[in-house]
N, C-alpha and C positions, 0 to 999 in steps of 0.2 A: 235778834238773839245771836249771839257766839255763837257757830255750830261747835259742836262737843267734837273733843280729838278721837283719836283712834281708841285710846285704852278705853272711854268711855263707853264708845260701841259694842265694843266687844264683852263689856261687861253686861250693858242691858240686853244687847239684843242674843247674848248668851245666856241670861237668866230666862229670856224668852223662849227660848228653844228647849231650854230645860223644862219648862214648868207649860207650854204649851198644846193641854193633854184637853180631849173632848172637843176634838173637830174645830171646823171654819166657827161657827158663833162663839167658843170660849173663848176660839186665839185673837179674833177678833176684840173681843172684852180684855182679855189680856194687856195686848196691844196699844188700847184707849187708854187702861189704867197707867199703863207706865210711859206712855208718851207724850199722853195728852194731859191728862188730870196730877201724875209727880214731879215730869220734869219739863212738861212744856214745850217737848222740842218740836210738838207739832201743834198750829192750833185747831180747835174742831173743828171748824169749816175746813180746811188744809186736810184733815184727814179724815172727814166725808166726804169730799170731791175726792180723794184716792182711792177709798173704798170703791166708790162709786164708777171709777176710771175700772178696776180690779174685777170689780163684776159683769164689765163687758170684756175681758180678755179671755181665752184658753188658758187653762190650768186653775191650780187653786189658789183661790182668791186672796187666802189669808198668809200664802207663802209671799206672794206676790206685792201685797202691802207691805209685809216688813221691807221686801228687797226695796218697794221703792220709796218708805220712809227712809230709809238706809242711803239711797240715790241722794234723795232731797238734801241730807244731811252733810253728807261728805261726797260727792258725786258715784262716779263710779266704782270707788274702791269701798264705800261707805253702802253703796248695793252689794255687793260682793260677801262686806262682811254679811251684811244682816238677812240675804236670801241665804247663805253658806250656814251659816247660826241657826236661825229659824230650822232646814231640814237635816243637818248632821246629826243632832244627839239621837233622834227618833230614826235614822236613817241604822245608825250602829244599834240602838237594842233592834229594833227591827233583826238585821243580821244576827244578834245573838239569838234571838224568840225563833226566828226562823229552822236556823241550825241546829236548838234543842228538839224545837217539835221535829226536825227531818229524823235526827237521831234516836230521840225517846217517847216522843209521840206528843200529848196533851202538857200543857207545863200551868196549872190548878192556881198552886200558890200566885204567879204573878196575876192571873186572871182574878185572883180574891183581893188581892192589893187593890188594882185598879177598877174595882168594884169601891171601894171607898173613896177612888181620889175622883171617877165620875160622879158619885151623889156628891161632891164637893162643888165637880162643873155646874152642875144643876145651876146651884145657886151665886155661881159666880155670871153665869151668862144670863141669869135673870136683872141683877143688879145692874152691870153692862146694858143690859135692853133699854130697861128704862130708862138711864143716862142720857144712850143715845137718841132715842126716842123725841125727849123731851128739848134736846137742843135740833134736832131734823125738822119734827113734826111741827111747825111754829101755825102753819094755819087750818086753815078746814080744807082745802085742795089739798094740801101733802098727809094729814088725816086719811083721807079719801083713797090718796093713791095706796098709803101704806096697807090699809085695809083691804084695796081690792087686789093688791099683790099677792096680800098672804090667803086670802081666799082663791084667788085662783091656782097659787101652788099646791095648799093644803086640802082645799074641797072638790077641785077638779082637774089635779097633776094636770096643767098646760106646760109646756115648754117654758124653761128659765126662760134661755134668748129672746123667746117671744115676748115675755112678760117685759123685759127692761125695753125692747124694741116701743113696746108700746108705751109705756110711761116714758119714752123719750122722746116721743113724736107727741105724744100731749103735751109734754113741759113744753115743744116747740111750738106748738101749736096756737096755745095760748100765751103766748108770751107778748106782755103790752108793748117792747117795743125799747123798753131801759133795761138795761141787765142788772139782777138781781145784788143785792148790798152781800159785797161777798170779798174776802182779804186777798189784792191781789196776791201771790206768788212768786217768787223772784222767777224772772224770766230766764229762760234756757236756751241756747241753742241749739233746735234739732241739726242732728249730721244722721240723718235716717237711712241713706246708702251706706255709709261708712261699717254702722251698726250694724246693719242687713247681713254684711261681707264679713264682718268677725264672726258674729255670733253664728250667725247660716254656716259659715265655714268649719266652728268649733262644732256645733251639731254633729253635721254630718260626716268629720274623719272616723269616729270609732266606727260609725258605719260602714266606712267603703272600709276601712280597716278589717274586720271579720270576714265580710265578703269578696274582699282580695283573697284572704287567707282561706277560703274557701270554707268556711263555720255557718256550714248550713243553719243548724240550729240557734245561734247566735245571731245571725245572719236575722232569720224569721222574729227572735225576740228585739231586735231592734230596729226592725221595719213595724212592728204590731206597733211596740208603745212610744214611738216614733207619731204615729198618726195618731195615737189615742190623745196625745202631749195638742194635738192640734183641734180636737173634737170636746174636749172635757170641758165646755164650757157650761156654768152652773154647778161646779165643782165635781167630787169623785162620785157623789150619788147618781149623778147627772147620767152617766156613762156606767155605773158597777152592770148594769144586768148584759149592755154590749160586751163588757170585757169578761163576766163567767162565762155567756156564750160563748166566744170566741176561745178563751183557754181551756173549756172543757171541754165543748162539743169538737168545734172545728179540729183543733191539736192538739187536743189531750193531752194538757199536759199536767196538769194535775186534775182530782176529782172532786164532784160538786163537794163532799164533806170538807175537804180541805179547802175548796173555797171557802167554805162559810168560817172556818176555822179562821183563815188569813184576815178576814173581814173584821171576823172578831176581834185577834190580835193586834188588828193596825188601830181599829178604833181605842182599845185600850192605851197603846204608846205616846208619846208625846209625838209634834210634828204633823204636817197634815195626813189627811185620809187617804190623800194617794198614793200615800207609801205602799198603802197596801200590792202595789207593781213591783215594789222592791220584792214582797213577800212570798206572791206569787213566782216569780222567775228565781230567786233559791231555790224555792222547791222543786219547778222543772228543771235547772239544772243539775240538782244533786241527785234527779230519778234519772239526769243525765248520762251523769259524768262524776258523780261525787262531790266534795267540798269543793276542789277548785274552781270545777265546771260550773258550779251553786255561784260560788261566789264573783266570776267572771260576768255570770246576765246577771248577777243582783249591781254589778258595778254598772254595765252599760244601760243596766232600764233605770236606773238613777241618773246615768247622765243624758238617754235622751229624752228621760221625764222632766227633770228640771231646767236641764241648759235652755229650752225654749224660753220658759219664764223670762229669764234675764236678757233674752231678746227682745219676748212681751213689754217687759217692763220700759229698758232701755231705749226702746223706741218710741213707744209711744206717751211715757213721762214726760217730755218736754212739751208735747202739746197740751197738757194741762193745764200749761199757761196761757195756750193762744185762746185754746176754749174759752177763758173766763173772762177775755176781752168781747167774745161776740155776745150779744144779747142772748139768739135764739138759740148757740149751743150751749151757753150758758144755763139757761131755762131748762135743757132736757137735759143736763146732768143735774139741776135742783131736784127733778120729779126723779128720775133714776135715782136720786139721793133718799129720797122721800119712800120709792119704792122697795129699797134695800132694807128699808128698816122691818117691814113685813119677810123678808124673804130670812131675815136673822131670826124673827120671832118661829117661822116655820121649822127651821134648822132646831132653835131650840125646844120647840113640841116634840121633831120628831125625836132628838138625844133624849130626853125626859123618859118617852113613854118606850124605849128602848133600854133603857137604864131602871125604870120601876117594873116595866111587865116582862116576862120569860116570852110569850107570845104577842105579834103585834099581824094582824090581817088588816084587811078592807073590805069595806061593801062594797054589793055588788050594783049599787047605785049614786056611789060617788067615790070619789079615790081618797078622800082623807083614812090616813090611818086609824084603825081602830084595833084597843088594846082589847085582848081576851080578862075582864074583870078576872077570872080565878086563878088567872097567872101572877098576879100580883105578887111581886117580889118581896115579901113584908122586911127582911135582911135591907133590902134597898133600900125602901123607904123610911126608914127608921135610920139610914146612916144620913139621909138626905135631912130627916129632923135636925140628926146632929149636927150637920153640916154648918145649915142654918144658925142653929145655936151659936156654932163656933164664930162666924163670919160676920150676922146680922148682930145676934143677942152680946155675946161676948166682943165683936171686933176684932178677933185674931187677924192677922198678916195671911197673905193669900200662902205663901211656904208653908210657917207653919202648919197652917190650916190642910194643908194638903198632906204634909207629914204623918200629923196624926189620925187624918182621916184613910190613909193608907194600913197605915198601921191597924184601924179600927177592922176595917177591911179582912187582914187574918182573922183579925180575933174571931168576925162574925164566923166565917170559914169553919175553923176550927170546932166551936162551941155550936 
């Protein structure tokens, strides 16, 4: 295939970023939709093995496959755009959601908006499931993995890393020995020093920057999220309960209700869930220092929340290729592949029962979540009817669909 020019990119993987709202499993479905199943520029295998590469990195996972469908496509500048695209749109409301809530506290209406465009995810990351499912899950072993993935994320919270560790040492494990029927890749040259030294080097100037300048406080926000950029692996759920400890107890820099609040707001936004670092660090800045000081850590915990990614990415993209010549690493990127499909259906239980119930606990004999039945958000799930209707029954386009389901969103509000 042609790879697509530049205006091209920038169009879809700008419509992506726009419309990339209800975490890693939608953006992921998203993503499939418009890459894989309209325009082909990737094929599914192509963009299972990426996934799959994405679930073993730091950071989030679904920012990191656009960057490196983006790489694939047009190399580096082609990452650039489509990691850049993917986090700006949701990076700026983020800063405007921020700044209203510093200044005027609760902001209701957009919260009632995207109360209709998530019962829309609902069903858009269901659709996506199954898709993916169906072309991953091909035998009764990747059945097996898939299933024991999601059971032990969802029935007994084990460790992501652990869980892809272990479906990767089975895929090798068993592996007969031919490597799996799978599309090579156009080959790449890794220059993984070279990468190392840009991107390590980009990292770290704002860094020594504030800490020259002697910005204590700045200083601290960009050594936290700094390491957190290096720890997130399993995406921003992986790590939220280390980073409210840390920002509330340790530094106080904002408090638990405004955590929960930021939580709330990042999940509503387009862009991934660890914007929510942008969200948090306005608000300690502005209990700083006001708007400037707001706005100064929301720029640096942006740049040293994502610039890693495109290190991530950058680097280790090009082994992708070497991987799918070896048999046995071959094999434990299938099962990894096979396992990811479980770990998407987990993500999308937990958005669901977070999107229908007001309350969501645990027992105290297993860790899947469990919704409180009287919390039932009957508003929610009656927009999730609609949703459906619009998307399954009718066939509307994912825009629209989202358009009017926003809109629905006030109306429910309101009335």
């Amino acid at each position: 295939m042609t790879p697509p020019g530049t205006g091209a990119l920038l169009r879809v993987f700008g419509r992506i970023g726009l419309l990339s709202f209800g975490g890693p499993a939608a953006q992921i479905a998203l993503m499939h939709r418009e890459l894989v199943e309209e325009r082909g520029w990737l094929t599914e295998d192509g963009f299972l093995r990426a996934l799959s590469l994405c679930m073993l990195l730091p950071g989030p996972e679904a920012m990191q496959l656009a960057t490196y469908a983006g790489w694939r496509l047009r190399g580096t500048l082609g990452g650039l755009i489509a990691g850049l695209l993917f986090v700006l749109p949701g990076a700026l409301v983020i800063l405007l959601l921020a700044l209203g809530y510093a200044l005027y506290g609760q902001v209701p209406l957009v919260q009632a908006a995207f109360t209709g465009i998530k019962a829309a995810v609902i069903i858009i990351v269901l659709q996506a499931l199954l898709k993916v499912a169906r072309k991953a899950l091909t035998n009764r072993s990747a059945m097996v993995l898939a299933g024991a993935a999601f059971l032990a994320l969802f029935a007994l919270g084990l460790p992501f890393p652990l869980i892809i560790l272990l479906a990767a040492l089975y895929g090798a494990a068993t592996q007969n020995g031919t490597p799996p029927e799978t599309e090579a890749l156009p080959s790449t040259r890794p220059r993984s020093l070279q990468t190392v030294a840009i991107w390590g080097t980009l990292w770290a100037l704002p860094v020594l920057a504030v800490w020259i300048a002697d910005q204590t406080f700045l200083t601290q926000i960009a050594l936290f999220f700094s390491k957190l950029a290096v720890v997130t692996f399993g995406g921003a759920y992986a790590v939220l309960a280390y980073m409210t400890q840390t920002v509330v107890q340790d530094y106080g820099w904002i408090t638990t209700p405004q955590m929960i609040d930021a939580l709330g707001l990042a999940e509503t936004t387009p862009g991934p869930l660890i914007l929510v670092t942008e969200f948090v660090a306005l608000l300690a800045g502005y209990a700083q220092g006001g708007i400037g000081m707001a706005i100064a850590a929301g720029a640096l915990t942006l740049w040293v929340t994502f610039t890693p990614c495109f290190l991530w990415i950058f680097l280790a993209g090009p082994y992708l290729d070497l991987i799918s010549t070896k048999p046995r690493l071959s094999a434990a990127l299938a099962a990894i592949t096979a396992a990811v499909v479980g770990v998407i259906l987990n993500l999308a239980i937990w958005f669901a029962m977070h999107v229908l119930f007001e309350r969501v606990g645990t027992s105290d004999w297993h860790a899947a979540p469990v919704p409180e039945i009287a919390s039932l958000n009957i508003s929610a799930l009656i927009l999730t009817v609609l949703a459906a209707g619009l998307l399954l029954g009718l066939k509307r386009g994912m825009v629209e669909t989202l358009a009017l389901m926003a809109l629905a969103g006030l109306l429910f509000s309101a009335f």
